[in-house]
C-alpha positions as CSV (number, residue, x, y, z in Angstrom):
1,X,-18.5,-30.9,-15.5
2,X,-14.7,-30.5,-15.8
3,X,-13.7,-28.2,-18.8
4,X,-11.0,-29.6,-21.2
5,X,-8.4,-27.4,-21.6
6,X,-5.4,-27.3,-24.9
7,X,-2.1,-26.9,-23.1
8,X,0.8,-26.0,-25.1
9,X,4.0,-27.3,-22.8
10,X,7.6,-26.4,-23.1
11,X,10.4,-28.0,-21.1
12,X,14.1,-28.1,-22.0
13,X,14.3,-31.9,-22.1
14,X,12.1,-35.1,-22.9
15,X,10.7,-36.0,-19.2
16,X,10.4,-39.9,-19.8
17,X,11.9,-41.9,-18.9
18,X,11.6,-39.9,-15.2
19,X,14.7,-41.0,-14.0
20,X,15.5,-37.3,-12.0
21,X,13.3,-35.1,-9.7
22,X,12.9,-32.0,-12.8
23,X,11.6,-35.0,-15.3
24,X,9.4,-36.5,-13.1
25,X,7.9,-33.1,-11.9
26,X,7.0,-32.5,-15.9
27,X,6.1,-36.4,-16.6
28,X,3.8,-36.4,-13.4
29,X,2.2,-33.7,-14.5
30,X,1.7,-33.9,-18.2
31,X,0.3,-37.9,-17.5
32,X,-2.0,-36.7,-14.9
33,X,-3.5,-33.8,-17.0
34,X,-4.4,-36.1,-19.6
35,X,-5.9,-38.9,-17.1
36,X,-8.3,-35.7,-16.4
37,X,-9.0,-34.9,-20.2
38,X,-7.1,-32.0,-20.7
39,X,-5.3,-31.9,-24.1
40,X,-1.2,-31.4,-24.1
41,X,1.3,-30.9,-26.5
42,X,4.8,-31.4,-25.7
43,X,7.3,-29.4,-27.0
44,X,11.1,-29.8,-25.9
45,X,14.7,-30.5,-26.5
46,X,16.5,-34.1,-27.2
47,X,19.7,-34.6,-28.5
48,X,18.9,-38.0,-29.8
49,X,15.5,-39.8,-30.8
50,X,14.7,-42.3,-28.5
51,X,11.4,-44.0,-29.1
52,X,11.2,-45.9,-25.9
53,X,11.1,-42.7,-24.0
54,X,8.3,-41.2,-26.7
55,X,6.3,-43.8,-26.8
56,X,4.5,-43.6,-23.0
57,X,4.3,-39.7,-23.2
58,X,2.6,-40.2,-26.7
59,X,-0.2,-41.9,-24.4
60,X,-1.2,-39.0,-23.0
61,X,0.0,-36.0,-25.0
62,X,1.7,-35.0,-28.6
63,X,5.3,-34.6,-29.2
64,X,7.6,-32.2,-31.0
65,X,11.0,-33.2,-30.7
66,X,13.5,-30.3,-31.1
67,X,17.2,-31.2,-31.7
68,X,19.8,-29.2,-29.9
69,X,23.0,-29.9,-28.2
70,X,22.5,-28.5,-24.6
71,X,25.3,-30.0,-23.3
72,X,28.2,-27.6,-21.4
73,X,30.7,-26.4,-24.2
74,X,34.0,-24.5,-23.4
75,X,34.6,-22.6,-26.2
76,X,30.9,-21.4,-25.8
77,X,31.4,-20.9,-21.9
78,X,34.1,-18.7,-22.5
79,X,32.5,-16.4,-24.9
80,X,29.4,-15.8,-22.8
81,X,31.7,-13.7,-20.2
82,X,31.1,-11.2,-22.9
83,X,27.2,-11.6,-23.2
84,X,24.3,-10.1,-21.3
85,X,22.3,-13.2,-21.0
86,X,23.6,-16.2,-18.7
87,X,25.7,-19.3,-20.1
88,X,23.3,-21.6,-18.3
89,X,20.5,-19.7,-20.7
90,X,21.9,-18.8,-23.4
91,X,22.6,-22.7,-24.5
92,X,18.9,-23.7,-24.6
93,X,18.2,-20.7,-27.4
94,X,17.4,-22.5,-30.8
95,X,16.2,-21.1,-34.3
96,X,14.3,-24.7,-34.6
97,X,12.7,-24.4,-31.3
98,X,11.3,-20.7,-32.1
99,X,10.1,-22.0,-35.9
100,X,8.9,-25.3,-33.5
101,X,6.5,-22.6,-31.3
102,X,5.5,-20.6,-33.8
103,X,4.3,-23.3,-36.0
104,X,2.4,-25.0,-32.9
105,X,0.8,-21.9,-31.9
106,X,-0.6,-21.1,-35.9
107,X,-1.8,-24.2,-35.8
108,X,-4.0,-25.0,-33.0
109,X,-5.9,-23.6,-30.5
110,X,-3.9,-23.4,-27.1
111,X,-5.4,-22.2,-24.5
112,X,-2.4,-21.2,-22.8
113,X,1.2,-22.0,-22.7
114,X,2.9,-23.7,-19.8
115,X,7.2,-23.1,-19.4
116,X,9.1,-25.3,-17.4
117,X,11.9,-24.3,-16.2
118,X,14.1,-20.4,-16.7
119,X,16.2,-21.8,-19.4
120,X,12.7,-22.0,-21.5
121,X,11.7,-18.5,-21.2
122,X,13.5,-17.4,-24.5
123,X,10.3,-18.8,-26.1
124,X,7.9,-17.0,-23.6
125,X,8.1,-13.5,-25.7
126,X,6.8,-15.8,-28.9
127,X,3.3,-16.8,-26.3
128,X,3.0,-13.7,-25.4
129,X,2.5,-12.5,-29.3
130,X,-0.6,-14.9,-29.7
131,X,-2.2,-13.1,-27.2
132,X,-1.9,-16.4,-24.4
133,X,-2.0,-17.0,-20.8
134,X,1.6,-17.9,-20.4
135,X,2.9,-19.6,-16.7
136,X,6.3,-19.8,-16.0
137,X,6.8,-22.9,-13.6
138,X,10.3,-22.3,-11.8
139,X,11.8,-25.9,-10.7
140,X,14.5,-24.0,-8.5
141,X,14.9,-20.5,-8.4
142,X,18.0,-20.7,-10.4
143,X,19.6,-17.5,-9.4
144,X,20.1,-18.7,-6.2
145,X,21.4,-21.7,-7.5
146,X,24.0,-20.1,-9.1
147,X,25.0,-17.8,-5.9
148,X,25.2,-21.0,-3.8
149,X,27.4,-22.8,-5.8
150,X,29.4,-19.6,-6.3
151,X,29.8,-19.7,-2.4
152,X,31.3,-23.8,-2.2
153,X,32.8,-24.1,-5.7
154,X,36.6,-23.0,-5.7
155,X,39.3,-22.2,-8.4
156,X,38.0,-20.9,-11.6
157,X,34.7,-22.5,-10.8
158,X,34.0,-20.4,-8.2
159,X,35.6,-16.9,-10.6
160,X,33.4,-18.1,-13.3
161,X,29.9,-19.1,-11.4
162,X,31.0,-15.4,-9.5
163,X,30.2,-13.6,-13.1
164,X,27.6,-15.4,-13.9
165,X,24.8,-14.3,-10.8
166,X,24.4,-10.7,-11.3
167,X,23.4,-11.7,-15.0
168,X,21.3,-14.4,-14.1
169,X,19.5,-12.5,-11.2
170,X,18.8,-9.9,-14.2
171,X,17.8,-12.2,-16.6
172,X,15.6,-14.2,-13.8
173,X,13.8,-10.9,-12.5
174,X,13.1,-10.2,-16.1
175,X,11.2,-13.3,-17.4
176,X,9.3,-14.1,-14.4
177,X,7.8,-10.7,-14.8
178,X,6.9,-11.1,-18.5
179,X,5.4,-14.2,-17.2
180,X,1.4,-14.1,-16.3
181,X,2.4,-16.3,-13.7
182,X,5.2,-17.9,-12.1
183,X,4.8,-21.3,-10.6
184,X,7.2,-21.9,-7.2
185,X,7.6,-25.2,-5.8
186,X,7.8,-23.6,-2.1
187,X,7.1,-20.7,-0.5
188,X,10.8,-19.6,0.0
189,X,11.6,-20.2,-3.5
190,X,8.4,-17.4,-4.2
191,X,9.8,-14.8,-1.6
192,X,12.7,-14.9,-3.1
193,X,11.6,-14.2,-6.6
194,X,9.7,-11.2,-5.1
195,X,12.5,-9.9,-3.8
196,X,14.1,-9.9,-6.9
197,X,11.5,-8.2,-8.4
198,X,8.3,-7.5,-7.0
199,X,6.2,-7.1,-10.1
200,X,6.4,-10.9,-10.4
201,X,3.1,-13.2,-9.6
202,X,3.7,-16.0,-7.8
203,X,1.0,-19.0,-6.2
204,X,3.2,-22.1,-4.6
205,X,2.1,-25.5,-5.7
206,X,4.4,-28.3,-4.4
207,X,6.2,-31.1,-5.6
208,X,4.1,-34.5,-5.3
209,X,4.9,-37.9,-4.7
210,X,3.1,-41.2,-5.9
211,X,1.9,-42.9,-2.5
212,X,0.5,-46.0,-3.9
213,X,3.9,-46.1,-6.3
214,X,6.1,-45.6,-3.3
215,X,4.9,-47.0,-0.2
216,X,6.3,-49.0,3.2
217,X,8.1,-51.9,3.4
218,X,8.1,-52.7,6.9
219,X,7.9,-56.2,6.3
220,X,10.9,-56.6,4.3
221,X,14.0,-56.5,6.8
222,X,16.5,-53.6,6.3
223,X,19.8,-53.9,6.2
224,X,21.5,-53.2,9.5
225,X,23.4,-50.3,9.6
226,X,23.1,-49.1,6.0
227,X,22.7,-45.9,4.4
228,X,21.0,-45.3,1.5
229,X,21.3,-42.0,-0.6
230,X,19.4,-41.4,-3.9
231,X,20.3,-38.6,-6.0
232,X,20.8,-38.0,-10.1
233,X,24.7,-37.7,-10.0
234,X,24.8,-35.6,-13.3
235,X,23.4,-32.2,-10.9
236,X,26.7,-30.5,-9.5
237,X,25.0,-29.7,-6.5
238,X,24.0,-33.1,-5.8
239,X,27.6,-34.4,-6.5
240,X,29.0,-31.4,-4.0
241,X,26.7,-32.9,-1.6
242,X,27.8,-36.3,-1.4
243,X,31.5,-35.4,-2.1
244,X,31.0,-33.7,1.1
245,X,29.2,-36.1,3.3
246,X,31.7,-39.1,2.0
247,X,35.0,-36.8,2.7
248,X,33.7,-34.6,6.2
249,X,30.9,-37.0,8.0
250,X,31.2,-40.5,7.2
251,X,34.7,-40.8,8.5
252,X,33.1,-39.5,11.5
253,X,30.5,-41.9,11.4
254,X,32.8,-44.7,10.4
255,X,34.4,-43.9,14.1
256,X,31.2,-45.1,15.9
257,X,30.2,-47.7,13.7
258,X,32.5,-49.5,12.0
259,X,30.0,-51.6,9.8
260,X,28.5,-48.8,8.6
261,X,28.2,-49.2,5.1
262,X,27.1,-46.7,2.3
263,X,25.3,-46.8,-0.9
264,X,25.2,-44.2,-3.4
265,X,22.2,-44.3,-5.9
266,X,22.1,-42.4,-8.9
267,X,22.8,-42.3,-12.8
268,X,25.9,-41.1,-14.4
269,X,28.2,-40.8,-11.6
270,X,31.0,-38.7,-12.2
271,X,34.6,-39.9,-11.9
272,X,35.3,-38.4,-8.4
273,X,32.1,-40.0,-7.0
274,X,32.8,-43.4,-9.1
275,X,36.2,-43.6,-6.9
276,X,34.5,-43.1,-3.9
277,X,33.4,-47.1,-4.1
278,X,35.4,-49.4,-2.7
279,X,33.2,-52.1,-2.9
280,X,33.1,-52.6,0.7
281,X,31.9,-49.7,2.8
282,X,31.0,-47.2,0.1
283,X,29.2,-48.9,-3.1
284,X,28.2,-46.4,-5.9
285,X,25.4,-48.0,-8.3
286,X,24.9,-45.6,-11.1
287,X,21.8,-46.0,-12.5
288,X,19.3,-48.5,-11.2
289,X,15.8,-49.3,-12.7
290,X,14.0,-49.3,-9.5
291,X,15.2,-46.8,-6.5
292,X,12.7,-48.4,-4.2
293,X,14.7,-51.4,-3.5
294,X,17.6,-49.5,-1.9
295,X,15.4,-47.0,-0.5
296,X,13.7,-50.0,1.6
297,X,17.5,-51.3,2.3
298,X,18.7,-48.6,4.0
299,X,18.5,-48.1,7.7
300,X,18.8,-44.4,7.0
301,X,18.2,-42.1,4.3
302,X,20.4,-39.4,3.7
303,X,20.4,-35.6,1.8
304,X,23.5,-34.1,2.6
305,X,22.4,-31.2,-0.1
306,X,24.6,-27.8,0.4
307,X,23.1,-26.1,-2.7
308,X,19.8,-26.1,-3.7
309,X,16.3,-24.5,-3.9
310,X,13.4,-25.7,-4.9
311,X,11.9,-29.3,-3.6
312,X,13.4,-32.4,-3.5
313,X,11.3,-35.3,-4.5
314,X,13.6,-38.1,-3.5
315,X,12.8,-36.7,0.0
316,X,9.2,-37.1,-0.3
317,X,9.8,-40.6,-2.1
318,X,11.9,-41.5,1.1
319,X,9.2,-39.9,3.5
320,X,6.3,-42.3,1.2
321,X,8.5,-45.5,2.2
322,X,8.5,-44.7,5.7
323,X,12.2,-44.2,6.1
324,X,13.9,-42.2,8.6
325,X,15.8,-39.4,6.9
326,X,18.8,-37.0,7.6
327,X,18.7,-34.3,5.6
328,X,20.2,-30.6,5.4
329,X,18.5,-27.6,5.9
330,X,18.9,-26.2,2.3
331,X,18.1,-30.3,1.2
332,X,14.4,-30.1,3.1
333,X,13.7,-26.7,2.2
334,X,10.2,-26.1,1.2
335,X,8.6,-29.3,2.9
336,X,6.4,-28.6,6.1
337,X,8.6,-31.5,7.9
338,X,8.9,-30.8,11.9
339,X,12.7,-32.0,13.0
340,X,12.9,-34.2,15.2
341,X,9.2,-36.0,14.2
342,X,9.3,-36.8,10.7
343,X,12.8,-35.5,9.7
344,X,16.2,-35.3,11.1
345,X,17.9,-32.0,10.3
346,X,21.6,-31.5,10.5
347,X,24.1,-29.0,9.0
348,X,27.3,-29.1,10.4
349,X,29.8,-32.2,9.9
350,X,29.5,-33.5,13.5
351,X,25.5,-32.6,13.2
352,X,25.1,-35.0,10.4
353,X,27.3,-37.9,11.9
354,X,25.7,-37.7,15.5
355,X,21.7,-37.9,14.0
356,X,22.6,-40.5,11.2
357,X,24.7,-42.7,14.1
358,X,21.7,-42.1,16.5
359,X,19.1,-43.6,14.2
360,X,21.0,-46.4,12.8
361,X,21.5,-48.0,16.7
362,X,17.9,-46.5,17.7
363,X,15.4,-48.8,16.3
364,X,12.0,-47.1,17.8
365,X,13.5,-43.7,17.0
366,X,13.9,-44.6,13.5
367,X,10.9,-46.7,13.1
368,X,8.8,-43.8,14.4
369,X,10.0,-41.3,12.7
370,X,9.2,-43.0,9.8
371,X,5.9,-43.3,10.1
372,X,5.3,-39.9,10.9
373,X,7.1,-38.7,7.6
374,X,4.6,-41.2,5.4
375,X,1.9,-39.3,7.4
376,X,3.0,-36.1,5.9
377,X,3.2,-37.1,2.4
378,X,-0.2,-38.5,2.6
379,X,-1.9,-35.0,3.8
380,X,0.1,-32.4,1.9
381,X,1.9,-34.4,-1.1
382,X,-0.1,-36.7,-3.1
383,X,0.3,-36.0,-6.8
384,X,-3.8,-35.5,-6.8
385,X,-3.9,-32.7,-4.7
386,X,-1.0,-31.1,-6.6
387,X,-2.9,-31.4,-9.8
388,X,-6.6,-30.1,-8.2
389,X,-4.4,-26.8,-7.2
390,X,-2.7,-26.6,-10.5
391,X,-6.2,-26.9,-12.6
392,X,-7.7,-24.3,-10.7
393,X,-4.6,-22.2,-11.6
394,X,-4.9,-23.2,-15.2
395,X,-8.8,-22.0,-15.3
396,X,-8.3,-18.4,-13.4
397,X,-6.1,-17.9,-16.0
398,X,-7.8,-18.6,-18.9
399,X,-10.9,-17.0,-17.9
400,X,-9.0,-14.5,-17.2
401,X,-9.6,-14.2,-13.2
């Protein structure tokens, strides 16, 4: 018989409603423990109470809302130049969340402690004190992050990011270690926290996707010769990505196909990416209540991600539908995809035009391609295999294994 486990988890924002990859990671999880009668307590940031995203996470766990502005600030921004710990950190430190943990961990019996992501381990020390099991789960390896963007940002972006990635690198090398374990979502993202310091623990458990929630729609007729691309527009990288793909390749592809037409999915848009729609060939939708219906639209899905780490679920939401997807390197990274059978892989400008032109006017390319890629998802990423590998991690741990 399955033993019930108390899990005390922090994350930096309320996962519901799961509208991006890093709150559906922490939803999916926390809903799915509870489904298997472990006990969780959720512990993390909002800047506002919102009771119709508490409500379905009070169905499987309790919550402790802390209030904190985590939002960017100049004025704080500039003063962290002078500061050991990491801007990106240091805004997610709070005296109510440490009186929050403290009080939590007096109070009941945790078994252990579960962080998700970096910018939570200032409250890892507090664990630690009660003598628990603590696992760090890293969502990206944010270091990297930080050195990617350094590398495409320009201006005083690029000078600031610059100062900022020896001090996250430090600060990253340091709490993973203090961690019992850290949590990777891919095997790159592990070697590279072991190279930053190989005292760290690591085990890989993936990302997951829902495959009954997201599944084909082969009898609903796609649009001809549409792209689709899905992506929170409030992540820079994500924004760099399709800022990129809209200035360098779809000119490109534009040449080949002129009806070629592009929609960009994804909440709060910023300005530069709201003027890319025209209304015609390029439609940016902000947020939309249900992703499948332009995933299924699209003749081809697209990633154009330049920065990342980590794994991205949209990809293995697009792979459960049965779409054909281009994707970067850095935008696959992590998922055992084969290019060329379930995935098209492309890097350069001309890359990226030449496979999305290919599989828009290539039906049985497309088509096949597709259903290798909901093959995949089905043997590696279902959302219950994720879960049996991250209970056994849970019970080593607290028995001490």
């Amino acid at each position: 018989m399955r033993e019930c486990l108390r899990v005390l988890y922090l994350t930096s924002k309320l996962p519901y409603p799961p509208t991006d990859g890093g709150r559906i990671a922490v939803w999916e999880l926390i809903k799915r423990l509870a489904e298997r009668g472990h006990y969780v307590t959720l512990c993390c940031f909002s800047s506002e109470t919102n009771q119709q995203s508490v409500s379905p996470l009070e169905q499987f766990c309790h919550v402790e809302l802390i209030h904190h502005d985590t939002h960017n600030r100049l004025i704080p921004a500039l003063l962290n130049i002078f500061l050991p710990i990491p801007y990106t950190i240091s805004k997610y430190y709070s005296k109510r969340m440490v009186e929050a943990v403290s009080s939590l961990l007096v109070s009941y019996q945790f078994d252990l402690v579960h962080i998700e992501p970096l910018h939570m381990a200032h409250y890892l020390p507090i664990a630690k004190a009660f003598s628990l099991p603590v696992i760090l789960r890293e969502q990206n390896v944010e270091s990297l992050l930080i050195e990617r963007f350094s590398r495409e940002a320009r201006g005083l972006q690029r000078f600031y990011a610059r100062l900022q990635v020896p001090k996250l690198r430090r600060y990253e090398a340091k709490m993973c270690e203090q961690a019992d374990l850290c949590l990777t979502i891919t095997e790159e993202d592990a070697r590279r926290l072991r190279s930053l310091n190989p005292r760290i623990r690591t085990v890989v458990i993936p990302a997951g996707v829902d495959t009954q929630h997201f599944y084909p729609k082969f009898g609903e007729a796609e649009e001809p010769y549409t792209i689709v691309s899905v992506a929170s527009m409030d992540w820079p990288p994500n924004v760099d990505g399709i800022m990129w793909f809209c200035n360098r390749v779809f000119t490109k592809i534009k040449e080949q196909l002129p009806q070629v037409k592009l929609y960009i999915v994804g909440k709060n848009p910023p300005l530069a990416v709201q003027k890319l729609s025209n209304g015609l060939d390029i439609v940016v939708t902000g947020f939309v209540e249900d992703i499948r219906d332009y995933i299924a639209r699209g003749s081809v899905f697209i990633v154009p991600l330049r920065i990342g780490s980590g794994m991205r679920l949209k990809i293995l939401q697009a792979m459960a539908m049965g779409k054909a997807i281009v994707s970067t390197s850095v935008g696959a990274e992590g998922i055992k995809v084969n290019n060329g059978r379930d995935i098209v892989l492309a890097d350069t400008e001309t890359e990226f035009a030449k496979a999305v032109v290919e599989l828009i006017v290539d039906a049985e390319k497309r088509h096949r391609i597709g259903k290798n890629a909901r093959k995949l998802v089905e043997c590696y990423y279902s959302w219950d295999r994720v879960i049996d590998s991250l209970e056994q991690v849970y019970y080593r741990l607290v028995r001490g294994e």
